[in-house]
C-alpha positions in Angstrom: -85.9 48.6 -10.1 -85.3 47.0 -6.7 -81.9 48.6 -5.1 -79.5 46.2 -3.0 -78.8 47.9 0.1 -76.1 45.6 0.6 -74.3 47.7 -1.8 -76.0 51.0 -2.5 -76.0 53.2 0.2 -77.8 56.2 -0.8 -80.3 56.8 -3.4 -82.3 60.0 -4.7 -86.0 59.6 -5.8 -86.3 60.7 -9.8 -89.9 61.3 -10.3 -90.5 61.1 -13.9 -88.8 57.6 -14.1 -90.3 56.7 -10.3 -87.5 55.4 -9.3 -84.9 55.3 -6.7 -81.5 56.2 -8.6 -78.8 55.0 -6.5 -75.8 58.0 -5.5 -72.3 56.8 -6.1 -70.5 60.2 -5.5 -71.4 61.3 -1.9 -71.1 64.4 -1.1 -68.3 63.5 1.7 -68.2 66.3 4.4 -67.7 64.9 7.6 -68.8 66.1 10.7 -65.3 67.5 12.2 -65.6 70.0 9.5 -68.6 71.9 10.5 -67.8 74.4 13.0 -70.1 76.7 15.6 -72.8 74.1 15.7 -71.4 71.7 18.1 -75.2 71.4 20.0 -76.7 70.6 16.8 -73.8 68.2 16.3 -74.3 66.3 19.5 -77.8 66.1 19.4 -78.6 64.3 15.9 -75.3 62.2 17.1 -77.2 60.5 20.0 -80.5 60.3 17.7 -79.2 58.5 14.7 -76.8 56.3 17.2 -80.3 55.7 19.2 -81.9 54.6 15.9 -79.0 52.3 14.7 -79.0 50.5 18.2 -82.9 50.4 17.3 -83.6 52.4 20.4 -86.6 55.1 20.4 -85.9 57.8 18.3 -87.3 60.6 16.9 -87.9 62.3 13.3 -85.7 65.4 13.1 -86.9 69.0 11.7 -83.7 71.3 11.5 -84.7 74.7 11.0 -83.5 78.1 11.2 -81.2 80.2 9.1 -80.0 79.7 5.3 -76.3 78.3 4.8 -75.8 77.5 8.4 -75.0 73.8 8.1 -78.0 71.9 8.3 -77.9 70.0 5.0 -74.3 69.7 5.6 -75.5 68.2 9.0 -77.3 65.6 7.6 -75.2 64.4 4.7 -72.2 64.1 7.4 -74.1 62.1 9.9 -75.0 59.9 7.0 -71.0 59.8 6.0 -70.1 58.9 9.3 -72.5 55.9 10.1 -73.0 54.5 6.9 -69.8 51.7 7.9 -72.8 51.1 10.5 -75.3 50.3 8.1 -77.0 53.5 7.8 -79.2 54.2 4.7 -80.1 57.6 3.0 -82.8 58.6 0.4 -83.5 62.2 -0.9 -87.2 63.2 -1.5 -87.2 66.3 -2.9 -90.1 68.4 -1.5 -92.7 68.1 -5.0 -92.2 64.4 -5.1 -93.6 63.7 -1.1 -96.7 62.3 -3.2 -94.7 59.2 -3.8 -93.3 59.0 0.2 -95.4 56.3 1.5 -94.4 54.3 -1.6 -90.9 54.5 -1.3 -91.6 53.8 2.6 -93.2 51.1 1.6 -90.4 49.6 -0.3 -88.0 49.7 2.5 -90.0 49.1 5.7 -89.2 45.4 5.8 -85.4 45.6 4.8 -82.7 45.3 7.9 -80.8 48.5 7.3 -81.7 51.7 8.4 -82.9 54.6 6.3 -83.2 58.3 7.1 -85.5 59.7 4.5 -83.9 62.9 3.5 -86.2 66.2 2.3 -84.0 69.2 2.0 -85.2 72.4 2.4 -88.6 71.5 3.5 -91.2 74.4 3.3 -94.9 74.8 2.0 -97.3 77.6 0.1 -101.0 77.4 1.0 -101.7 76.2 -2.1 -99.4 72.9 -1.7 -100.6 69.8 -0.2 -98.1 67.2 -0.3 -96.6 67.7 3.4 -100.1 65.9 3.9 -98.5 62.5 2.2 -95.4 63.6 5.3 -98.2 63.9 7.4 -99.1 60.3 7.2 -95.8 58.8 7.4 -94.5 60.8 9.8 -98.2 60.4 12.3 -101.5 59.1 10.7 -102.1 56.7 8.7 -103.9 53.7 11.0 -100.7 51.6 9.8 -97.9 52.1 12.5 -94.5 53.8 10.9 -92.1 51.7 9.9 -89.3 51.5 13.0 -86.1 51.4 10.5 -86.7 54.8 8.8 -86.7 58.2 10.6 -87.4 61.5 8.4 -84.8 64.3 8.9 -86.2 67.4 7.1 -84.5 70.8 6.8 -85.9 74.1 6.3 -86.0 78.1 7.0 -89.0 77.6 8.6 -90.0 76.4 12.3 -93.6 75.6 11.7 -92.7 74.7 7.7 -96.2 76.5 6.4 -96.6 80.0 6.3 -97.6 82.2 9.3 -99.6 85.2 8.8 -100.3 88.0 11.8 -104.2 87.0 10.2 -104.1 83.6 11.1 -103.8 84.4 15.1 -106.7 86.5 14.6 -109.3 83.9 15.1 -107.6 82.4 18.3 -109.3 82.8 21.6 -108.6 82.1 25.5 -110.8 79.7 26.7 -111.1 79.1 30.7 -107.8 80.5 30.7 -106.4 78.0 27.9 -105.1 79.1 24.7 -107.4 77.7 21.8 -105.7 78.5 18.6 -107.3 79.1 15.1 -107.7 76.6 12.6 -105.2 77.6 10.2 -102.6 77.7 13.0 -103.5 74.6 14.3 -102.9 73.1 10.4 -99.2 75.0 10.5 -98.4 73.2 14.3 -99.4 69.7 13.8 -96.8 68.7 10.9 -94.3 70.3 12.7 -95.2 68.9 16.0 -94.7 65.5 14.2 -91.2 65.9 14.3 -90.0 65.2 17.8 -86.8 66.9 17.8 -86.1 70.1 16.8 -82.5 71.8 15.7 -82.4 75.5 15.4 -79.8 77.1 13.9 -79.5 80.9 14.0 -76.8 83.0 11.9 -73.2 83.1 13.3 -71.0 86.1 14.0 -68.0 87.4 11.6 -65.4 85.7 14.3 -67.3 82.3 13.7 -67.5 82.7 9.7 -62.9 83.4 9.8 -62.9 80.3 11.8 -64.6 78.1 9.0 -62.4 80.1 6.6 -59.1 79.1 8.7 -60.5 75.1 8.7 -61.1 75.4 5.2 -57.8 76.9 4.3 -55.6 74.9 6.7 -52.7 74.6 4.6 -52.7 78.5 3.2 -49.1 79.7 3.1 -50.0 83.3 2.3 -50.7 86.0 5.7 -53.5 85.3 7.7 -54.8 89.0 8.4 -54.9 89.5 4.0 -57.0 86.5 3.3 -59.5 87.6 6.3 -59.7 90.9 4.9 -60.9 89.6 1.4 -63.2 86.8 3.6 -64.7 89.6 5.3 -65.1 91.8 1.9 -66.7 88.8 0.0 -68.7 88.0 3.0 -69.9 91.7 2.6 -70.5 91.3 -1.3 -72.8 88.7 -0.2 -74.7 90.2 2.7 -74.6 87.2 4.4 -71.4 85.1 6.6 -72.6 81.9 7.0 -70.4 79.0 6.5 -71.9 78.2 3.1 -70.3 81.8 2.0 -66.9 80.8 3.4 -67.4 77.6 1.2 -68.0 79.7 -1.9 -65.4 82.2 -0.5 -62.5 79.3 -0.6 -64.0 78.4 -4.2 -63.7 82.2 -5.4 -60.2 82.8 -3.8 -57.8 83.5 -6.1 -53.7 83.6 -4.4 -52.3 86.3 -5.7 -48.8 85.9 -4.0 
C-alpha cells in the first residue's frame, strides 16, 4: 500500500504484512519537557533544521545510558518539525532486512524522512546492521539526500566489544592497526556522523523531572520527593523514564 505523505506523517514498518502502517496517535512529548539534556537538545535541533533547509547533515547515533531521553529525543524533534514537513518511520532492529526497500520507496518523494531504529544494538550472530550498513555508506548507489537515520542505543560502537578482540591489534610504524573484529564493530558506527551521549543523571536532576511532571501538585513538595526518591530506590535506577513511571505509580494520599 502506497502511504500519502501529504497526510500521514509517521508510519511503523509491520513485517509480516510488509508494510508501512501509518501512526495516528503520536506519542506527543515535546522537547521543553525533557530536562538535563539541553546539549543533546541543541545539537539534533541544528541537524534536523540543517536537513529540512536541505543543508548537509548527518545520520545521528544516540547512545549511552537506558531511560535517559533518547527515544524521547527523537520522537520530540519529530513533534516539533513535523508542521515543517518532517517525516518519521520506525524500523524495528529485526526488520533492517527490508531498509533499503522502504528507502527505496521514499527516496524520490519531497518530504523529509528520519528513519527511526530504536534501541539499536547487535549479537555476533546477527547480520542485519549490514542492510544499515549499506544505506547508511555502501552501496555504489549514493543515499538518498531526503532521509537521514537517527538510531538509539546502550551501545557506542552498537556490536559487542570483547577485551579478546583488542588482542590481535598491533602498532605499526607508530600507528595503531586494529584487529579485524574491532575494525567490523567501528565502521557501522563511524557511519553515523554525529554522535549524542547521554550518561546517567544525578538524584537533584531526576526531582527536577519529577517537579515538571507534577507542575500542578497541591500536596508538599519535600513528601512527594521523599516517595520519588524511595521509588527511584525500588528501581535502582533515577533516570527520567523512572520519574515518568514514578508520576504513573503515585497515588495522593491527602
Amino acid at each position: 500500500m502506497q502511504l500519502d505523505w501529504n497526510t500521514t506523517t509517521a508510519a511503523i514498518w509491520r513485517q509480516r504484512k510488509e508494510y508501512l502502517r501509518p501512526v495516528r496517535n503520536v506519542d506527543q512529548i515535546g522537547l521543553a519537557e525533557l530536562l538535563g539534556i539541553d546539549r543533546q537538545k541543541q545539537q539534533l535541533v541544528t541537524n534536523t533544521e540543517r536537513f529540512l533547509a536541505c543543508k548537509p547533515a548527518n545520520n545521528v547515533l544516540l547512545w549511552g545510558a537506558r531511560g535517559t531521553g533518547k527515544s524521547s529525543l527523537v520522537k520530540a524533534i519529530f513533534n516539533a518539525y513535523v508542521v515543517q514537513g518532517l517525516r518519521l518511520i520506525e524500523v524495528d532492529k529485526d526488520d533492517l532486512i527490508y531498509l533499503p526497500e522502504i528507502v527505496d520507496e521514499i527516496r524520490d518523494l519531497p518530504q523529509r524522512f528520519i528513519v527511526f531504529c530504536d534501541d539499536l544494538s547487535f549479537s555476533d550472530e546477527e547480520k542485519n546492521y549490514k542492510h544499515l550498513k549499506s544505506v547508511l555508506e555502501g552501496s555504489i548507489e549514493m543515499a538518498p539526500d531526503n532521509v537521514l537515520i537517527y538510531a538509539t542505543s546502550n551501545r557506542r560502537h552498537l556490536l559487542p566489544e570483547k577485551m579478546r578482540d583488542n588482542l590481535d591489534s598491533q602498532v605499526v610504524d607508530g600507528e595503531l592497526h586494529y584487529a579485524d573484529a574491532v575494525e567490523e564493530q567501528i565502521s557501522l558506527s563511524d557511519r553515523f556522523g554525529l554522535w549524542l551521549a547521554f550518561y546517567p543523571g544525578n538524584m537533584d536532576q531526576y526531582l527536577r523531572i519529577v517537579d515538571s511532571l507534577f507542575a500542578d501538585y497541591q500536596g508538599e513538595r519535600d513528601e512527594l520527593h521523599e516517595a520519588a526518591r524511595l521509588f527511584a530506590l525500588s528501581r535502582a535506577t533515577h533516570s527520567g523514564r523512572t520519574a515518568r513511571q514514578f508520576y504513573k505509580a503515585f497515588v495522593e494520599t491527602k
